[in-house]
N, C-alpha and C positions, 0 to 999 in steps of 0.2 A: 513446330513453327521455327522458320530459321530465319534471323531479320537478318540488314544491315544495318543502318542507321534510324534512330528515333524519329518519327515526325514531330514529337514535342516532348516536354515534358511535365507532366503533372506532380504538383507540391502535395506531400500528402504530411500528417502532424496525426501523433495520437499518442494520450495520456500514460508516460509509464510509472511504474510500482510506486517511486518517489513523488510523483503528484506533479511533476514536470511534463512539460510537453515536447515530443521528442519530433523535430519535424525530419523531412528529408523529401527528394526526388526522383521521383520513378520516370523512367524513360518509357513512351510510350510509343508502340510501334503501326497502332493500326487499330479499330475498331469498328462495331456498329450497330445499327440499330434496329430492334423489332418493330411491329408494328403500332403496337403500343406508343413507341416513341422513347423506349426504356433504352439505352448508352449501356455498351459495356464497351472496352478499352481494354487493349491486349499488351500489359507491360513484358518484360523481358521472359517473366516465367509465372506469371501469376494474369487472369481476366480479374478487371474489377468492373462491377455496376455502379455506375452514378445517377444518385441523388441528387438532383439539384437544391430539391425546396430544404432540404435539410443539409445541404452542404458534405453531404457523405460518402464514402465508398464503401462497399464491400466484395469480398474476395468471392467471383464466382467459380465455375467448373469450364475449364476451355474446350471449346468445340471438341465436335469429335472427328473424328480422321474425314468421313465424309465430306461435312458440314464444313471444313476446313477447305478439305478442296475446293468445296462452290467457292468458297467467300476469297480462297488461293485467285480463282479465273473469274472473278467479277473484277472491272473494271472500278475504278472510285468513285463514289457518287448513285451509283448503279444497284438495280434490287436482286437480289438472288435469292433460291427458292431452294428449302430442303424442308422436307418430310411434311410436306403441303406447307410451314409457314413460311410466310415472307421477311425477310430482312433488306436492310439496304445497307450499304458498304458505305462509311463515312468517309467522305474526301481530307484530306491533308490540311486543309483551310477550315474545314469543319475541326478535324480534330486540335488544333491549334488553338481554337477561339474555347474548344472545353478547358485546355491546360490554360489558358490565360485567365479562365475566367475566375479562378482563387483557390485558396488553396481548402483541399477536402479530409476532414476526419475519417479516419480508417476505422469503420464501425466492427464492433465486435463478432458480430454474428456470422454465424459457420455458413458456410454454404450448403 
């Protein structure tokens, strides 16, 4: 994946050793959605999945070269299709209104 600029950026905080909470911002470049209606969001070098009802992310597995391509030549906004399922490509206004909408604990769990 090779960006240039962030569409937004999302506040992420998560508990370290000291019991402190260590926040920070990840630039996010692009993302989208299953059919599900499950969010994942493409920072600079890491996919995460959002959680809304629990306020969470976790660190997914980035597309694969394929599946990268489709979602590379989908238009914003727009569904693209690999390996029969469906996704749709989140618009810039879409992904904007996930980064505004608070900031999300970075859950532990591996992907």
């Amino acid at each position: 994946m090779l960006y240039t600029a962030p569409v937004g950026i999302l506040n992420t905080n998560r508990r370290a050793n000291n019991g402190l909470v260590q926040e920070a911002a990840e630039p996010i470049y692009g993302g989208y959605a299953n059919r599900r209606g499950e969010i994942s969001l493409f920072g600079e070098s890491i996919v995460y999945r959002v959680n809304f009802k629990n306020n969470t992310i976790q660190q997914r597995s980035p597309l694969n070269s394929g599946a990268q391509a489709r979602y590379d030549a989908t238009e914003a906004g727009e569904i693209f299709e690999y390996g029969n399922v469906i996704f749709r490509r989140l618009s810039c206004d879409q992904i904007v209104e996930i980064c505004s909408s608070g900031s999300f604990r970075i859950s532990p769990k591996p992907f």
